[in-house]
C-alpha angles and dihedrals in degrees: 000000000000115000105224098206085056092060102044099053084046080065108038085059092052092051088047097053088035111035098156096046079046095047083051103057097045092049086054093037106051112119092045092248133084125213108264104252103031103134118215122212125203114187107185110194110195112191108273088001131117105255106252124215139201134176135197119185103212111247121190089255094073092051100056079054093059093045080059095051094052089058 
């Protein structure tokens, strides 16, 4: 299980490091859904590595999981 305090202070400390990507979830996410069909793109760069990408479109699915986060 996971302890919620835990979790909170987890991020709490990554806001805190990253307020703009931060500032930017919770902008695109507010709400709490995200239009079906959005398609969300993640490029990681390594030093001296090919980026890598890798891309979700957003079902309903994943925004009834969401809904069940939030709760």
């Amino acid at each position: 299980m996971i302890n919620i305090l835990k979790l909170r202070k987890a991020k709490d400390s990554f806001v805190a490091l990253h307020p703009k990507i931060a500032s930017f979830f919770k902008e695109q996410f507010a709400g709490g859904v995200i239009e079906e069909g959005t398609v969300i793109e993640v490029k990681i760069k390594k030093p001296g590595k090919n980026p890598v990408i890798a891309k979700l479109t957003v079902s309903e699915r994943d925004n009834e999981i969401l809904k069940e986060l939030k709760s």
